[in-house]
Every structure is written in C-alpha cells, then in structure tokens.
N, C-alpha and C positions, 0 to 999 in steps of 0.2 A: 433844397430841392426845388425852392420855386417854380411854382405854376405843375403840381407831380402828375404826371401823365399816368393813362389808362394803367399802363404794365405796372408802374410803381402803386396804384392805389391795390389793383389785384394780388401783389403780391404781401403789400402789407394786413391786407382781408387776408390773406391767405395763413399769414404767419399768427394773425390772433385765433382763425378755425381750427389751429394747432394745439389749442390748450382750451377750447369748448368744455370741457370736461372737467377741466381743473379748478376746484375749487377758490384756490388764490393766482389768477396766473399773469397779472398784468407784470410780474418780475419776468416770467420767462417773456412775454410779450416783447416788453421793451429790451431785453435783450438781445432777442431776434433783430431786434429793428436795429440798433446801434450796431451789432454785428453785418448786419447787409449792408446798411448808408452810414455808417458811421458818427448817425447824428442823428438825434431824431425832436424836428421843429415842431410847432404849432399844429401848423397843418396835418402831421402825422398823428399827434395827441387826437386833434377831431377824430378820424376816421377811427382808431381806436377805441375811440369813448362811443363812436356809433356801435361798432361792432360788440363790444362789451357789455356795454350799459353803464361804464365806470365814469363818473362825472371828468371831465375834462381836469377841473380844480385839482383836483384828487393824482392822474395822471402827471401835472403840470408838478405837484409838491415830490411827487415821483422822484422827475427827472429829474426838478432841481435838487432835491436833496443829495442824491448819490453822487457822486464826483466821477464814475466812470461812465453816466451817461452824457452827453451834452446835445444842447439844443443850437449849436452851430456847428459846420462841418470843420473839423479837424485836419490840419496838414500832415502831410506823406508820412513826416517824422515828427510825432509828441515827445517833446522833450521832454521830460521830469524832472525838478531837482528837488532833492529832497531836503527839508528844512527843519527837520526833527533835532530835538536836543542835540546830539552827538554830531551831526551834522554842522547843523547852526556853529555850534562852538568851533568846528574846525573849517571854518570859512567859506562857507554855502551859499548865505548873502551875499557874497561876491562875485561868485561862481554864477546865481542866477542875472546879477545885475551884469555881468560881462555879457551874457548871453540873451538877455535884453537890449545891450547897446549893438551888440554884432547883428543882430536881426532886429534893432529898430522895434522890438513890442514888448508891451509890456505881459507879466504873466497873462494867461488866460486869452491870448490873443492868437492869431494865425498870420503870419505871414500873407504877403498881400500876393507872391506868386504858389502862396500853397503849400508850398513845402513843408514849411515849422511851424507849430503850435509850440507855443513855452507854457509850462505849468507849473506852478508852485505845490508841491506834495510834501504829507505831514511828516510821518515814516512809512521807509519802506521798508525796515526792519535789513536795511545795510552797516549798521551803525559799526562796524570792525574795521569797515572801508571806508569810513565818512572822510569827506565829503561826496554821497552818492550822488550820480545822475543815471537815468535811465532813459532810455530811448528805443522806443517802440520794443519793449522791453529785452533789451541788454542794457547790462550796470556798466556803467562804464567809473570804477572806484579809484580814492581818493583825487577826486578832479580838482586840478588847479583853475585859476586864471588863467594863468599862460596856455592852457591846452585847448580853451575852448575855441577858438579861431580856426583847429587842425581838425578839431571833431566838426564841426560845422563842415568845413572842406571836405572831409572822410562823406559827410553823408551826401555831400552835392554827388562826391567820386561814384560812391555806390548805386545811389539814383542813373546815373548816366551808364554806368556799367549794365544797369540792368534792365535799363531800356534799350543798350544795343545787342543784348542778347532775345529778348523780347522781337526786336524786330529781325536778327537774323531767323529766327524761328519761323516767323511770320512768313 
C-alpha cells in the first residue's frame, strides 16, 4: 500500500469500529483488511494497534502465523499446490518446481507483473485427486508436469477475456 492515503487509513478505522464491541476481534479485524487489500503490511498493523489497543507484536505474530493472511500484496492468481502426503508422493514437487521455473519464483513469491503468486500448501484435503493445485480457489486435479505451461496460458486467456468485458461494459 505504500505511503496509504487518507481513504485507505478511514477505511481501515473504519473496519476495526466494526468489532468495538467484540470482545476477541482482531480475527475479524484482519480479516476485513486482507479481504479489502488483499494484504495487510506494517503500516496497516500500526493504525490497528492504534485503534485497538492491541500491541503491534501481537498483531504482527497474527498475521504471520496464519497462512491466509499476508503481509505482501498477492497476484491476480494464488496458485497453490499442495504438498501433503498423498500429493507429495504422486509428484507435487514437480508440479510446484515446474511452476516455479515457468514463472521464474520461487514459492511465496509474486510475480514481478502481478499476476501469479505460487504458494507451497500443506493439505488441502484433495488427496483422491492428488496431485492438487488450486488457484484462486478452483482444484484443478491430478496435475501433471506437462499441464502446467497450458494452465498458466488458461489464466493469462481468462485475465484478458475479462478485462475486455470489463471494458466493453465500461
């Protein structure tokens, strides 16, 4: 969010006066906030911990502990593959290392024009169709090697489809 301008700090006050009331609410808190910006930095943690009273530290063990929030913004499409037993064994580590090579990052990384975040996931309780991947959540099951090159392309296809409906609309 660098440098969050007036709207954004009003709205994220806004979103912690939503749970004034609630005895444990920084869950619903940061919820709110990863659901609006998709990520919720440093910066956002302060104005929280103002509005709260909840030590920043506290906030900070928060986000990093949970895996669905993050503290960098996320591209268009969060990949997932998932690495759980059943997966693993049916060729998962390859499946993510392809899709690391085809977008140049490593897990945990974003894409340098935004698009793709790749993430390494424990189970996602796919294991009938392992090797799973999911992406912004559709499964996309038993993924090869070979496929991921066409799903990458699939989602450039769908971004651009859905931008030119977007601007016919417009």
């Amino acid at each position: 969010m660098g440098g969050l301008n007036s709207a954004a700090v009003a709205k994220i006050k806004e979103i912690c006066s939503r749970y004034t009331d609630e005895k444990t609410p920084l869950m619903m808190i940061l919820s709110d906030i990863q659901n609006e910006y998709g990520y919720i930095p440093l910066e956002v943690q302060e104005i929280v911990s103002q509005e709260t009273g909840i030590p920043v530290a506290e906030i900070y063990g928060v986000v990093t502990f949970y895996s669905f929030f993050s503290l960098t913004p996320k591209g268009k499409y969060v990949i997932g593959c998932c690495l759980g037993t059943a997966c693993y064994v049916k060729g998962a580590q390859q499946v993510i290392d392809k899709f690391s090579e085809e977008l140049n990052i490593k897990p945990g990384e974003t894409t340098d024009d935004g698009m793709f975040t790749l993430d390494a996931l424990r189970c996602i309780g796919a294991c009938g169709i392992a090797p799973a991947v999911s992406i912004n959540g559709k499964v996309y099951p038993k993924m090869t090697v070979s496929q991921v090159r066409e799903v990458i392309a699939q989602q450039y296809l769908d971004y651009e489809q859905k931008q030119g409906k977007e601007g016919a609309n417009a």
